[in-house]
DRENDO-1510 file (C-alpha; in Angstrom, 1 decimal, always signed):
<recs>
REC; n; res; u; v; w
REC; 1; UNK; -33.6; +16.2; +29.0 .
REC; 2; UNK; -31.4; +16.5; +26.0 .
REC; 3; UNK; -29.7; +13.4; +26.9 .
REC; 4; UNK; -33.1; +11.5; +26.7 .
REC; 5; UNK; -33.8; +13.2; +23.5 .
REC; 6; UNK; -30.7; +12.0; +21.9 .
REC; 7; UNK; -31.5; +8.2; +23.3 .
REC; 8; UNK; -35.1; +8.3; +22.0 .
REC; 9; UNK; -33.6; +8.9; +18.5 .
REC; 10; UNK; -30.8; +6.5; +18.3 .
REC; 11; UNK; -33.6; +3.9; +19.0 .
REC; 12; UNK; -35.0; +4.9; +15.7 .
REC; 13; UNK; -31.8; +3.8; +13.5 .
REC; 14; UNK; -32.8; +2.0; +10.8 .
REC; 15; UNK; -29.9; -0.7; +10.6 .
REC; 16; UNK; -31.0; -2.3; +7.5 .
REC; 17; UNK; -30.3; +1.2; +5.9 .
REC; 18; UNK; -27.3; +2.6; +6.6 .
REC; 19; UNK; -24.6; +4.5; +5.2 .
REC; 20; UNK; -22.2; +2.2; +4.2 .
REC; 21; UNK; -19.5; +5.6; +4.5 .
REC; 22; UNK; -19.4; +8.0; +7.1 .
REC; 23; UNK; -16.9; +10.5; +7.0 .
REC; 24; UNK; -16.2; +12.9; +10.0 .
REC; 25; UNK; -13.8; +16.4; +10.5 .
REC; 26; UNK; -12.9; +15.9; +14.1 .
REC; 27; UNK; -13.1; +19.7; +15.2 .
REC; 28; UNK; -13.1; +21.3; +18.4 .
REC; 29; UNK; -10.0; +19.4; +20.1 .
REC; 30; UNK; -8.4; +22.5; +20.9 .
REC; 31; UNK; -11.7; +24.6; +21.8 .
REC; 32; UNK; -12.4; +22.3; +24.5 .
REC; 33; UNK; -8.5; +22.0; +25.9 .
REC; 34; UNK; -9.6; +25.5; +26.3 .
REC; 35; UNK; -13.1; +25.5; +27.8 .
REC; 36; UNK; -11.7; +22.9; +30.1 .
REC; 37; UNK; -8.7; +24.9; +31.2 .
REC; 38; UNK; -6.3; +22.5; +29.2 .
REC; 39; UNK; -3.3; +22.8; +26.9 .
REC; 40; UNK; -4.3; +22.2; +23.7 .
REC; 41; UNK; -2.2; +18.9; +23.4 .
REC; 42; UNK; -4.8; +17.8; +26.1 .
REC; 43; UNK; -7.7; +17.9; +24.0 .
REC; 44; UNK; -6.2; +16.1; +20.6 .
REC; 45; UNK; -5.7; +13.1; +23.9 .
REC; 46; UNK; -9.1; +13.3; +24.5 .
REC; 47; UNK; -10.5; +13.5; +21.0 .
REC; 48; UNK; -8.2; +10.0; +19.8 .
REC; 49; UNK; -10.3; +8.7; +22.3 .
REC; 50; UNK; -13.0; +9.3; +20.7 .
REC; 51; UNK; -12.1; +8.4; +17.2 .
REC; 52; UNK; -11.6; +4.7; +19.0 .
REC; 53; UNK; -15.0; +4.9; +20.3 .
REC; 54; UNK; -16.7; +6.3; +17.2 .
REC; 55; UNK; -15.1; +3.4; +14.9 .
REC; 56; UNK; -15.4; +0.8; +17.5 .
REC; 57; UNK; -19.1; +2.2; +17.2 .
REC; 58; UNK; -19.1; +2.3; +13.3 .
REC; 59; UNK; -17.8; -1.1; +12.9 .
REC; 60; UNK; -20.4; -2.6; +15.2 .
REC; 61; UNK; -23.3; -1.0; +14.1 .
REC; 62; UNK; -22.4; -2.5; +10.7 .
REC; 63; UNK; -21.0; +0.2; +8.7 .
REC; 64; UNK; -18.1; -0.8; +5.8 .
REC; 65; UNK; -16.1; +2.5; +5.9 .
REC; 66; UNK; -15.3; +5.5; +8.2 .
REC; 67; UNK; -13.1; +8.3; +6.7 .
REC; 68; UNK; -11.7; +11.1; +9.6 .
REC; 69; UNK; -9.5; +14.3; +9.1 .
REC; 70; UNK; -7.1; +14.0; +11.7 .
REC; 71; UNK; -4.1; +15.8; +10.2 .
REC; 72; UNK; -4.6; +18.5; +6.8 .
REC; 73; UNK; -2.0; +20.0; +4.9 .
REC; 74; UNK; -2.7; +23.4; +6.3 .
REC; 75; UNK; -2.4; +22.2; +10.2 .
REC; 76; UNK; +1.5; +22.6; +10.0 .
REC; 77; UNK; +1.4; +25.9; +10.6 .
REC; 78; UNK; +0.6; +25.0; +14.5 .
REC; 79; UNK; +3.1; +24.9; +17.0 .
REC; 80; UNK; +6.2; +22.9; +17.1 .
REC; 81; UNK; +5.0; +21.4; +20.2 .
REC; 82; UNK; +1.3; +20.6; +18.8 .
REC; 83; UNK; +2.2; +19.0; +15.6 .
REC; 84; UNK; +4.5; +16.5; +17.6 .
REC; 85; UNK; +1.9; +15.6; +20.2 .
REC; 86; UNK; -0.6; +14.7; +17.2 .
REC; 87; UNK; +2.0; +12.7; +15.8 .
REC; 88; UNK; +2.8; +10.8; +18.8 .
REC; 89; UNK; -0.7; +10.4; +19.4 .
REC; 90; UNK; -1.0; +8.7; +16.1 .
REC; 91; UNK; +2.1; +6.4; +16.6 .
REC; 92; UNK; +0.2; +5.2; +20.1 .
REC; 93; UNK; -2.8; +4.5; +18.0 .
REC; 94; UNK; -1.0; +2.7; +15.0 .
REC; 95; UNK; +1.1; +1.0; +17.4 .
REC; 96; UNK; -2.1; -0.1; +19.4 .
REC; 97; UNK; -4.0; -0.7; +15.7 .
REC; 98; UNK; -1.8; -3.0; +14.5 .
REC; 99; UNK; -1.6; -5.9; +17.4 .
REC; 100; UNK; -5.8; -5.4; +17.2 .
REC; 101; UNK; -6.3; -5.6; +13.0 .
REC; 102; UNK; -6.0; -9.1; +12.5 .
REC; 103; UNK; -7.8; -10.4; +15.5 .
REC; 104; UNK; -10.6; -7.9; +14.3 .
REC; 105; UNK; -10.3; -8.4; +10.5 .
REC; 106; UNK; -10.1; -4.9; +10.7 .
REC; 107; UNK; -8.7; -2.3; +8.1 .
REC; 108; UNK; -6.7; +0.8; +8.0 .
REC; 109; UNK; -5.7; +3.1; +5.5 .
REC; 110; UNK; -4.6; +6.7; +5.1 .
REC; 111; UNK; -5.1; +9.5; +2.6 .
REC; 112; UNK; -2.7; +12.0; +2.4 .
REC; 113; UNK; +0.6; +13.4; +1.3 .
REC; 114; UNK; +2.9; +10.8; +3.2 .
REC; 115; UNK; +6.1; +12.6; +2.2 .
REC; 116; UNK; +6.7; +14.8; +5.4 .
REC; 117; UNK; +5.8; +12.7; +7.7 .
REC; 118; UNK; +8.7; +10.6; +9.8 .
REC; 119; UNK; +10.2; +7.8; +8.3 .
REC; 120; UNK; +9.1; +5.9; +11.5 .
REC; 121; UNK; +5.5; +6.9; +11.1 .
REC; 122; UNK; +5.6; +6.7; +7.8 .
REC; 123; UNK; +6.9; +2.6; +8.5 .
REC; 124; UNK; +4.3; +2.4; +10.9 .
REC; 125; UNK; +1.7; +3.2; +8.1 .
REC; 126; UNK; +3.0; +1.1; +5.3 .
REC; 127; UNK; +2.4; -2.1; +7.8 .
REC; 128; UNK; -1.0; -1.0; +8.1 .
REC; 129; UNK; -1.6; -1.1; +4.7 .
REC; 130; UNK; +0.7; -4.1; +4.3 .
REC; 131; UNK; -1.7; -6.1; +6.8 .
REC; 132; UNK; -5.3; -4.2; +5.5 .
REC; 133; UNK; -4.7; -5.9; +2.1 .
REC; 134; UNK; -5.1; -9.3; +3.9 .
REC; 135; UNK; -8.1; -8.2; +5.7 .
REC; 136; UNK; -11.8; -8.1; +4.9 .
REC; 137; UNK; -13.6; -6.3; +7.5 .
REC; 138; UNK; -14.5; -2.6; +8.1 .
REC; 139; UNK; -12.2; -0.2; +7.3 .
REC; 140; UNK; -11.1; +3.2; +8.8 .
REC; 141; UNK; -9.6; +5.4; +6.3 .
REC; 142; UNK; -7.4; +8.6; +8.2 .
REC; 143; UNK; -6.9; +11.6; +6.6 .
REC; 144; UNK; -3.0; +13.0; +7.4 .
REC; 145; UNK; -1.4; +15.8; +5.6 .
REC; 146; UNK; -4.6; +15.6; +3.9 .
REC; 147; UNK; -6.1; +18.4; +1.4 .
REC; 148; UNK; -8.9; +17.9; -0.9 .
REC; 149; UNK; -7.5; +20.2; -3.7 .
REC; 150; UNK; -3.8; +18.9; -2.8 .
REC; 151; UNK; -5.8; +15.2; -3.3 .
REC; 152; UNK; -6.8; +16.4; -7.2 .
REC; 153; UNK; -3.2; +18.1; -7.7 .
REC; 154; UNK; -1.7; +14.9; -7.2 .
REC; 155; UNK; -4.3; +12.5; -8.9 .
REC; 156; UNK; -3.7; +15.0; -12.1 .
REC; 157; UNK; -0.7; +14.9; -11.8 .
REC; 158; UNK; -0.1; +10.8; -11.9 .
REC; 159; UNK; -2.8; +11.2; -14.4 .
REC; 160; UNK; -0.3; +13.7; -16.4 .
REC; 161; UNK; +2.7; +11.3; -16.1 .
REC; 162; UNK; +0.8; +7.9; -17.6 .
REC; 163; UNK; -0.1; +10.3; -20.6 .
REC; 164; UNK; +3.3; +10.9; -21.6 .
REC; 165; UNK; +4.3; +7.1; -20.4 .
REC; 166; UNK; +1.6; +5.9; -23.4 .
REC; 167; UNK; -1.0; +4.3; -20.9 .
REC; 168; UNK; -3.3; +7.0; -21.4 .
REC; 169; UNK; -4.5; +10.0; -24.0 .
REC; 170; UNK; -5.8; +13.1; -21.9 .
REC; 171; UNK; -9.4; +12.3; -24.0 .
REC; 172; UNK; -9.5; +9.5; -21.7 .
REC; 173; UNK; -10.3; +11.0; -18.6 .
REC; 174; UNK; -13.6; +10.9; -16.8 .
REC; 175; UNK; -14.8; +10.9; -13.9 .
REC; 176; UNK; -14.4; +7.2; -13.8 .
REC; 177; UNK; -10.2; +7.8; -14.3 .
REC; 178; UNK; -10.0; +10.6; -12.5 .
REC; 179; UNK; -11.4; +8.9; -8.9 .
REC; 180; UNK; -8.9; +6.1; -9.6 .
REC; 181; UNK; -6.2; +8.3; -9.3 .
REC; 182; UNK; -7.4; +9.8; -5.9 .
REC; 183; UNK; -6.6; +8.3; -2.1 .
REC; 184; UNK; -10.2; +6.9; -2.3 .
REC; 185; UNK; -9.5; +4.9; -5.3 .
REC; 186; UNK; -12.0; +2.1; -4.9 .
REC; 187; UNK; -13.6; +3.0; -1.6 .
REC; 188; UNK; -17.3; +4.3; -2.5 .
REC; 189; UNK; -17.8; +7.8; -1.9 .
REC; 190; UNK; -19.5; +8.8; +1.9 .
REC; 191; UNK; -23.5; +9.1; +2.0 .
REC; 192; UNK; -22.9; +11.4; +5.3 .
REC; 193; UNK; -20.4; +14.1; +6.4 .
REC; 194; UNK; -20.5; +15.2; +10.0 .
REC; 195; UNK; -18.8; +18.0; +11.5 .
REC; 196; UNK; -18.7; +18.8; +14.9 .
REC; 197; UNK; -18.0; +21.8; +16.6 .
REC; 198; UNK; -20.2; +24.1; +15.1 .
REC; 199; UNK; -18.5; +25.0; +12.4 .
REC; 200; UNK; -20.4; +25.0; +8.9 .
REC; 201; UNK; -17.8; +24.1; +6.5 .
REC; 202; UNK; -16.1; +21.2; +4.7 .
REC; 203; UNK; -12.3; +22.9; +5.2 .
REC; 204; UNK; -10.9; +21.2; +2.1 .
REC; 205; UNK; -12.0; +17.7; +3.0 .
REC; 206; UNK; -12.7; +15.3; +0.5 .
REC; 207; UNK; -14.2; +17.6; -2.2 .
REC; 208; UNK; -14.4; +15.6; -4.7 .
REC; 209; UNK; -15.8; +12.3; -3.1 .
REC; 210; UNK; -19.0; +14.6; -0.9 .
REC; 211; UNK; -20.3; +15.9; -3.8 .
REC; 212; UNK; -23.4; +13.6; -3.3 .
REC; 213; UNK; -23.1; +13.5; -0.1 .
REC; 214; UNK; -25.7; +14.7; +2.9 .
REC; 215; UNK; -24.0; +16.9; +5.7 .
REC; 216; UNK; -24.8; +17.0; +9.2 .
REC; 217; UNK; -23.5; +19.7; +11.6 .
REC; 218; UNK; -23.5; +19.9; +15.5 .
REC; 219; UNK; -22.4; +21.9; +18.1 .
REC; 220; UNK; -21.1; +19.1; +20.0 .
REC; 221; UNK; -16.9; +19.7; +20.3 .
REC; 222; UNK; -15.3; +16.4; +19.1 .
REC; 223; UNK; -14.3; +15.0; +22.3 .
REC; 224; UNK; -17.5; +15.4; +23.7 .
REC; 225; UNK; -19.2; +13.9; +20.5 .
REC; 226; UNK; -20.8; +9.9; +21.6 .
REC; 227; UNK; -22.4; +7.2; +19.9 .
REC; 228; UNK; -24.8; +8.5; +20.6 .
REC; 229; UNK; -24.1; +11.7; +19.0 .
REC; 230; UNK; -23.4; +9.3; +15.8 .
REC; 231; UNK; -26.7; +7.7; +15.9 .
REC; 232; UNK; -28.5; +10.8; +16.0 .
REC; 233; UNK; -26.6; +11.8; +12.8 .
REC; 234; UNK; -27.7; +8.4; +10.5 .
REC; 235; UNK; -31.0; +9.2; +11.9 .
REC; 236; UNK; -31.2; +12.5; +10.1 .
REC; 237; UNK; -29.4; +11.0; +7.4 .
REC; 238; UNK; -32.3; +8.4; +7.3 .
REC; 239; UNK; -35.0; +10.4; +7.3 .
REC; 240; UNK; -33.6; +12.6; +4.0 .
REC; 241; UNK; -35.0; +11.9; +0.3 .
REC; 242; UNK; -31.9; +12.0; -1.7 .
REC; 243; UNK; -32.3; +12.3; -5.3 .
REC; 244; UNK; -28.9; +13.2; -6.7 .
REC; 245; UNK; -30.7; +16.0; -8.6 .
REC; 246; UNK; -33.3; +13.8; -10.1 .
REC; 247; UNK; -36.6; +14.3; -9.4 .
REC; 248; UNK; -39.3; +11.6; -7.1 .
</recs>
């Protein structure tokens, strides 16, 4: 019965209105390792899987951008042994990414603080980008060692620096100046948030860029989460009257 319910909505999606961002914390990998009677490292497995799906599904459907968290800047306090699966997780997908981007047009790009990753991730990520800038299509944007407030720290602190280089005076900032500085620089903020799992929180994920933005929440575990799943989200999102504090 749910399953039919979740069908009979993702009929209703408007496709002539969508988001043109989605942005999405992918929670609940290690919850359902567990319910499952898995390690841990298990469920991050099964929940890259369903990043592929859920883009693959983005990018079809017609959307321009999907931002994920994969990897914040608090997660390094997991196990040695965690932290290194995810990595090599994400050097199987880049690896797999990059002989797939130009025969899809497609576009990657990551947020983050790139400094402690490996040098042969951190190669792995600077081709992606390399080969995104000759690219058109959608984009996925992934979020590793990635903090919102870590995100403004930095921006300020570039910010800072051109001040005392002469390209700017700190009565210059705005808002404008200040997003240019960010990871998102010239990507357009996300209409939606989702969050799996259950949890009702943004956990330090892109503050700055959801301020605007419409949230939807589910007790679906990430590796469980479908396309469906996702439809049923921009249908909620569709059906909201968003008036960024103006009045209709």
């Amino acid at each position: 019965m749910a399953t039919d319910k979740i069908v009979t909505q993702a009929r209703q999606v408007d496709c002539d209105c969508l988001p043109r961002h989605i942005a999405i914390i992918m929670d609940g990998n290690g919850r359902w390792a567990t319910k499952h009677g898995l390690p841990r490292t298990a469920g991050h497995k099964a929940g890259s899987q369903t990043f592929e799906t859920i883009a693959t599904h983005c990018r079809d459907l017609g959307l321009d951008y999907l931002t994920v968290y994969a990897f914040s800047t608090e997660n390094w306090k997991r196990s040695e042994g965690e932290v290194s699966a995810i990595m090599g997780l994400l050097k199987r997908y880049l690896n797999k990414a990059i002989d797939t981007m130009e025969k899809e047009n497609i576009r990657l790009h990551f947020f983050g603080d790139m400094t402690p990753i490996s040098p042969e991730l951190r190669a792995l990520i600077d081709k992606a980008h390399t080969m995104s800038a000759r690219r058109t299509g959608f984009q996925a944007n992934v979020c590793l060692n990635y903090g919102g407030r870590d995100e403004l720290v930095r921006g300020a602190k570039a910010f800072a620096q051109d001040c005392m280089n002469g390209k700017w005076k700190p009565e210059d900032l705005s808002e404008a100046l200040l997003s240019s500085y960010l990871d998102s620089a010239q990507i357009p903020d996300p209409e939606l948030v989702i969050r799996p799992s259950g949890e009702l929180r943004l956990s330090n994920f892109l503050p700055w860029q959801s301020a605007y933005s419409e949230f939807y929440f589910s007790d679906i575990l990430w590796p469980d989460f479908t396309a469906e799943h996702l439809e049923q989200a921009i249908v909620a999102y569709q059906q909201r009257d968003r008036r960024f504090g103006g009045v209709k």
